[in-house]
C-alpha positions as CSV (number, residue, x, y, z in Angstrom):
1,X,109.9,116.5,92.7
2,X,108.7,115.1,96.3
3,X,107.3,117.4,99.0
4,X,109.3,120.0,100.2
5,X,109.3,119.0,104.0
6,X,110.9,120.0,107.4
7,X,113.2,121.3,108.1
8,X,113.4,122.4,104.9
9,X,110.0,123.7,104.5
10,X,106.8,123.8,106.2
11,X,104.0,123.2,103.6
12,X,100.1,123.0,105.1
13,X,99.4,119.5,105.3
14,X,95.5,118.2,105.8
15,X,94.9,114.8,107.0
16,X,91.5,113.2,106.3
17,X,90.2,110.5,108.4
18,X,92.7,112.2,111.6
19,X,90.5,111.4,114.7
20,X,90.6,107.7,113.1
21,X,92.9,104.7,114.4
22,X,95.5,105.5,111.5
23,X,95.1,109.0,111.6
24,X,96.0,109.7,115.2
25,X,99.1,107.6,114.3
26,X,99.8,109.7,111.2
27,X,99.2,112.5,112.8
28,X,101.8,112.0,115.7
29,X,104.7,110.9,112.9
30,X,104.1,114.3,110.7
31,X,104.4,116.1,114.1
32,X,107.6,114.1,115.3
33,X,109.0,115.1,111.6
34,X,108.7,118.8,112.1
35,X,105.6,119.3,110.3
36,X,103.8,122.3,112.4
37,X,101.0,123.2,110.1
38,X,98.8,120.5,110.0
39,X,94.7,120.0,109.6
40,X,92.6,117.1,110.5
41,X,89.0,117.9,110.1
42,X,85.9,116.3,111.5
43,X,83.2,114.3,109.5
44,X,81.1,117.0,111.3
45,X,83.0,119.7,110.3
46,X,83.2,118.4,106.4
47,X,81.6,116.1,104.6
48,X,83.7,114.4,102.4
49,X,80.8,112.8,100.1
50,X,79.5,116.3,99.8
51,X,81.5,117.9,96.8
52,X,80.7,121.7,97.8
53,X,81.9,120.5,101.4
54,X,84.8,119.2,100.2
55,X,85.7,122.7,97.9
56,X,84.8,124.6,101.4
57,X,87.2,122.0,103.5
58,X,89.7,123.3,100.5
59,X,89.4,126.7,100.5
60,X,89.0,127.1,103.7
61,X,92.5,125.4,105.0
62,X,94.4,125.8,101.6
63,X,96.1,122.6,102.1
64,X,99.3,122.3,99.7
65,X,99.3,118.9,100.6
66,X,96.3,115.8,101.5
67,X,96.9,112.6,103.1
68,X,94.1,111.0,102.9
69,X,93.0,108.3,105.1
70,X,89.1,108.5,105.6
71,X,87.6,105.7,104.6
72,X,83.9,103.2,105.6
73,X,85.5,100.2,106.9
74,X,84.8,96.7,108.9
75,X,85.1,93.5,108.9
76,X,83.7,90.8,106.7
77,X,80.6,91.0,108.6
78,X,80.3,94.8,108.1
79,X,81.3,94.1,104.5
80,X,78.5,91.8,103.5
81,X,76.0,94.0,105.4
82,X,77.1,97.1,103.8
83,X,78.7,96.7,101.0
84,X,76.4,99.5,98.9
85,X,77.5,102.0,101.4
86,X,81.0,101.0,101.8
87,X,81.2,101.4,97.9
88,X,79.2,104.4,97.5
89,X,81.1,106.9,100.1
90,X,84.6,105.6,99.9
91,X,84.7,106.1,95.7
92,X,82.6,109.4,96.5
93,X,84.8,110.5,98.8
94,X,88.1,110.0,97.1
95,X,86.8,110.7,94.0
96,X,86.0,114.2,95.1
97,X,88.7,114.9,97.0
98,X,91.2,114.4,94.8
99,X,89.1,116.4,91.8
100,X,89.1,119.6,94.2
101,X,92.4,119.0,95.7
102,X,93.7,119.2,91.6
103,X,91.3,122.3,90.9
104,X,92.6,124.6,94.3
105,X,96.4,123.6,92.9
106,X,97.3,121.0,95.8
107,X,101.2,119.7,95.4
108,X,100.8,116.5,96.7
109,X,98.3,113.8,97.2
110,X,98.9,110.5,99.2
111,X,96.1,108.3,99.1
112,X,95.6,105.2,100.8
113,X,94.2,102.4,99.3
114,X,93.8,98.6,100.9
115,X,95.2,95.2,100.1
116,X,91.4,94.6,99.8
117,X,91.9,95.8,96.0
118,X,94.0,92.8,95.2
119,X,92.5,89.7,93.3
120,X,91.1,86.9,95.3
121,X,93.6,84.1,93.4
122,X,96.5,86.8,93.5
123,X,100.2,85.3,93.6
124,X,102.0,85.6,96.5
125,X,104.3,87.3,97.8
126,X,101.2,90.0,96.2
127,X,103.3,92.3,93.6
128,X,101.7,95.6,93.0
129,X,102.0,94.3,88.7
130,X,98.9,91.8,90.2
131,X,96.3,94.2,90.9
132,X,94.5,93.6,87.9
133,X,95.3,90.3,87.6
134,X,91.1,89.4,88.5
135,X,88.4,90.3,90.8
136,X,88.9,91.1,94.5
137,X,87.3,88.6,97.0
138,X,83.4,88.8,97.1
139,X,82.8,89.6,100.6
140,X,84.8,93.1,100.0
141,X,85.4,93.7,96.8
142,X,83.3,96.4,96.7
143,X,85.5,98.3,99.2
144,X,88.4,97.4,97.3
145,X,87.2,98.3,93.8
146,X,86.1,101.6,95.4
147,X,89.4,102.2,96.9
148,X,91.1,101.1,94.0
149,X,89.5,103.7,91.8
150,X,92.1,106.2,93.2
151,X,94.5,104.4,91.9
152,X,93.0,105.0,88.4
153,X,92.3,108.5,89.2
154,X,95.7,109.3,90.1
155,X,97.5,107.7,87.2
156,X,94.9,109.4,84.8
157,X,95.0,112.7,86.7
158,X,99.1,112.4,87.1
159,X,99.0,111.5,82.4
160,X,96.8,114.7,82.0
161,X,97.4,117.2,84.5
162,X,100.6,116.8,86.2
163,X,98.9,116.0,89.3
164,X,101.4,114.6,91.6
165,X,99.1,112.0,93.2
166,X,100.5,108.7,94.8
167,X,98.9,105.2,95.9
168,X,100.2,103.3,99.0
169,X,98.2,99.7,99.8
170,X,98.7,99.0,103.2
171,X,97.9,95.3,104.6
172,X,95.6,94.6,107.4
173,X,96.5,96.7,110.2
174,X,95.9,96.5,113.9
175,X,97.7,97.7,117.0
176,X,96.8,100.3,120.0
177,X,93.8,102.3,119.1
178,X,91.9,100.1,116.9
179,X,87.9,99.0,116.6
180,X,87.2,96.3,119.1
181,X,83.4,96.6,118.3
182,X,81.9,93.6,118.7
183,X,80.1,94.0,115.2
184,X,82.3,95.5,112.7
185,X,85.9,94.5,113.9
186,X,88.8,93.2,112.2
187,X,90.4,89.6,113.3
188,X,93.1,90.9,115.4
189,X,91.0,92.9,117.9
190,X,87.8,90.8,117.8
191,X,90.3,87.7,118.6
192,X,91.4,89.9,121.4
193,X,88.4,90.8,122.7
194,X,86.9,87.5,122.5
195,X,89.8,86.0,124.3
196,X,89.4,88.1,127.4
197,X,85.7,88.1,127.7
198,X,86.0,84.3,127.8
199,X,88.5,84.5,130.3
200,X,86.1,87.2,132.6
201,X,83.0,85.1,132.1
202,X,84.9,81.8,132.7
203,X,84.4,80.5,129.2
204,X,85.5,77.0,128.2
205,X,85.9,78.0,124.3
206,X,85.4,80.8,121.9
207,X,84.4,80.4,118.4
208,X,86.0,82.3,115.3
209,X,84.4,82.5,111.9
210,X,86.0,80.6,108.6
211,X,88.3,77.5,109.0
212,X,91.3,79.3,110.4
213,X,93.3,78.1,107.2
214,X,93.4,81.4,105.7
215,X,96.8,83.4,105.7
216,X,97.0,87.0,106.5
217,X,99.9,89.7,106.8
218,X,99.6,92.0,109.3
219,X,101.3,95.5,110.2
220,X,101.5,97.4,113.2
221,X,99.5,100.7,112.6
222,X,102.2,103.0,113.7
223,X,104.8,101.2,111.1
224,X,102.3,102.2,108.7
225,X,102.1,105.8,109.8
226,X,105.8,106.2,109.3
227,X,105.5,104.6,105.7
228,X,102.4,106.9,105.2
229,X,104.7,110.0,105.9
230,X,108.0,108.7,104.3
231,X,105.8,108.4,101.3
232,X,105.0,112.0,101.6
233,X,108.3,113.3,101.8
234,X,110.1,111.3,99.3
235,X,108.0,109.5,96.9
236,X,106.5,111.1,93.8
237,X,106.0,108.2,91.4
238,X,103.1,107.0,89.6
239,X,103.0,103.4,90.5
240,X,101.4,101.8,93.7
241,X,103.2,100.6,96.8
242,X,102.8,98.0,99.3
243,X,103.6,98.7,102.9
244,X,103.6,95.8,104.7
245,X,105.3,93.2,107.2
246,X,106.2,91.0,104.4
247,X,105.1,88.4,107.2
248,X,102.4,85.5,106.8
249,X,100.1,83.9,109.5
250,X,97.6,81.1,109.1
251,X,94.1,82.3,111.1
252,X,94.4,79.2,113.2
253,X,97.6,80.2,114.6
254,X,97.1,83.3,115.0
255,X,94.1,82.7,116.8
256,X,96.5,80.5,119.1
257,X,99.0,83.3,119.2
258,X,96.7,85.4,120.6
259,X,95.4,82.8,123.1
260,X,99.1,82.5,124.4
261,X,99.0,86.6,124.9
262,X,95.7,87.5,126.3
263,X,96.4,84.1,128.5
264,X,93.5,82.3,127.6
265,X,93.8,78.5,127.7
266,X,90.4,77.4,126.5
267,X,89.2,75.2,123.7
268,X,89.8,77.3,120.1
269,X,86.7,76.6,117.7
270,X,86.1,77.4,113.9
271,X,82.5,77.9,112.4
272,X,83.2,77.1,108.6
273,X,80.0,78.3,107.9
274,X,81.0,81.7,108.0
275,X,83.1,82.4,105.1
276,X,86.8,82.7,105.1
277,X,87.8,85.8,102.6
278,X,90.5,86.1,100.7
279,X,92.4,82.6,101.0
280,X,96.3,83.8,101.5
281,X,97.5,87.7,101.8
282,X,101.2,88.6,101.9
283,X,102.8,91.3,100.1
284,X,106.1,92.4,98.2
285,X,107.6,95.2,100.2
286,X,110.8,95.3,98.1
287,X,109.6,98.7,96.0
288,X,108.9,100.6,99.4
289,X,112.4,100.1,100.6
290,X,113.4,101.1,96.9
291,X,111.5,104.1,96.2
292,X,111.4,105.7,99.9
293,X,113.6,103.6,102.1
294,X,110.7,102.2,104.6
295,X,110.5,98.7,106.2
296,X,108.4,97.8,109.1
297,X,110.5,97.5,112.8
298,X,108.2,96.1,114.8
299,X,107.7,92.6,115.3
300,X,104.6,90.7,115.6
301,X,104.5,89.4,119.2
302,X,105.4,92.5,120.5
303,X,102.9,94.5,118.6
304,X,100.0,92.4,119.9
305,X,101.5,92.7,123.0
306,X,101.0,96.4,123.1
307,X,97.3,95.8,121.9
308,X,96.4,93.7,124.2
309,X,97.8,95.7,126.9
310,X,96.5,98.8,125.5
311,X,92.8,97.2,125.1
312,X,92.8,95.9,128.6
313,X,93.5,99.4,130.2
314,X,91.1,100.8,128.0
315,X,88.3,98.0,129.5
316,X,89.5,98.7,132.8
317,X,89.1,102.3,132.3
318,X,85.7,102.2,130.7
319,X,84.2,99.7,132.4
320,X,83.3,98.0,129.3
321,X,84.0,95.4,127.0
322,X,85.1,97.3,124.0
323,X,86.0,100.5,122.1
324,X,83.8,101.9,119.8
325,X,84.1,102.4,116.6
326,X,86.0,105.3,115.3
327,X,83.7,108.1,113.7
């Protein structure tokens, strides 16, 4: 049966990866849902790669249910740097969550997974059927193999325990509150950010890695958070989910897009010696409106909008030219 939740119930619910851009959103949705009893730990308070950490981040809050978010993540830059690391803590970290979350009698595990999993060549729209259709795209497959792993743990844990563990693959996210590290950035704020430094330093042109004829999908992060907790309250099924805009964007246009927002009216450049990813990304959303009635509301000019407001308030504030990165 799905979570017991408000007002209904009020079950302890602890939310890895809460002081990160995701989590804050997730965080706010569970509280505007009546859930009062809620635990988002620091990486300083557990460590989540740590297995006796993890059993003490248990028993100490006795969590009846985990959403769990936390997660070693960049760009394709920070992907092909890192890509030991990234593997290493994000299957260790899941992996021994949900091990001690099954062993201290936790009712309900969400975790979050990425559209990273999916092939490179995958179909699209991207069906949830295609994730092991072939290998993920090199430059982050080992984030996505990592993070897929608790897919497998969760089906195997669901077929011999009863564990009532579920998998939600989110697309590429971006919105207020996101990395705009000049290093380890996503395309959606590092476009952004590039935009308006060109336009403070009087800048004729920026340049953007790959061709620009990739697609993407894109959803804004607090649509995401409201799928995250829907999912919580009324899914209970063993088979992944998509959340997702259902949307696609070539780079290039976006990259214009976000010109046309940030009001940048430079030269656009492409540096195809930097590699592209994965070449198209759009998902099939139908089985989250089927299984927990959740579509994204927000609409993709308006979302950036937001961003880019938020971003340049948060410059002005600062005094600097980004955010750093989440811990």
């Amino acid at each position: 049966m799905p979570l017991a939740a408000p007002p209904h119930a009020q079950p302890r619910v602890l939310v890895t990866g809460g002081s990160g851009f995701l989590g804050r959103q997730v965080l706010a949705v569970l509280a505007e849902h009546g859930f009062q009893d809620v635990s988002a730990p620091t990486h300083a308070a557990y460590d989540l790669t740590v297995g006796a950490q993890v059993a003490a981040c248990l028993r100490d809050l006795r969590p009846e249910a985990i959403v769990h978010l936390a997660a070693v993540v960049g760009g394709i830059g920070a992907n092909r740097a890192r890509p030991g690391e990234f593997f290493y803590q994000n299957l260790v970290m899941g992996a021994e969550l949900m091990e001690q979350a099954r062993l201290s009698g936790v009712q309900k595990f969400v975790a979050v997974g990425t559209i990273c999993a999916y092939p490179k060549f995958t179909p699209v729209p991207f069906h949830e059927s295609d994730l092991w259709s072939g290998y993920p795209e090199e430059t982050n497959a080992p984030y996505g193999l990592a993070k897929k792993m608790l897919l497998v743990q969760a089906q195997a844990y669901r077929q011999q325990y009863g564990f009532d563990a579920i998998y939600l693959l989110p697309t590429n996210l971006y919105g207020p509150g996101d990395n705009f590290h000049p290093t380890n950035a996503h395309v959606i704020p590092d476009m952004i950010r590039k935009c308006l430094e060109a336009i403070d330093d009087g800048d004729a042109a920026i340049t953007l890695w790959g061709t620009g004829n990739p697609t993407r999908e894109f959803l804004y992060v607090r649509d995401c958070a409201e799928g995250i907790v829907a999912a919580l309250e009324r899914y209970d099924g063993a088979e992944p989910v998509n959340l997702g805009s259902g949307e696609e964007i070539r780079i290039a246009d976006l990259a214009h897009l976000i010109a046309e927002v940030t009001g940048f009216d430079g030269e656009i450049r492409f540096d195809p010696s930097q590699p592209d990813g994965q070449p198209r990304r759009k998902l099939d959303t139908s089985q989250a409106v089927k299984a927990f009635s959740w579509h994204s509301t927000t609409s993709f000019r308006d979302g950036l909008r937001a961003t880019v407001d938020w971003y340049r308030g948060v410059r002005s504030r600062a005094g600097s030219v980004y955010t750093p990165a989440t811990p």
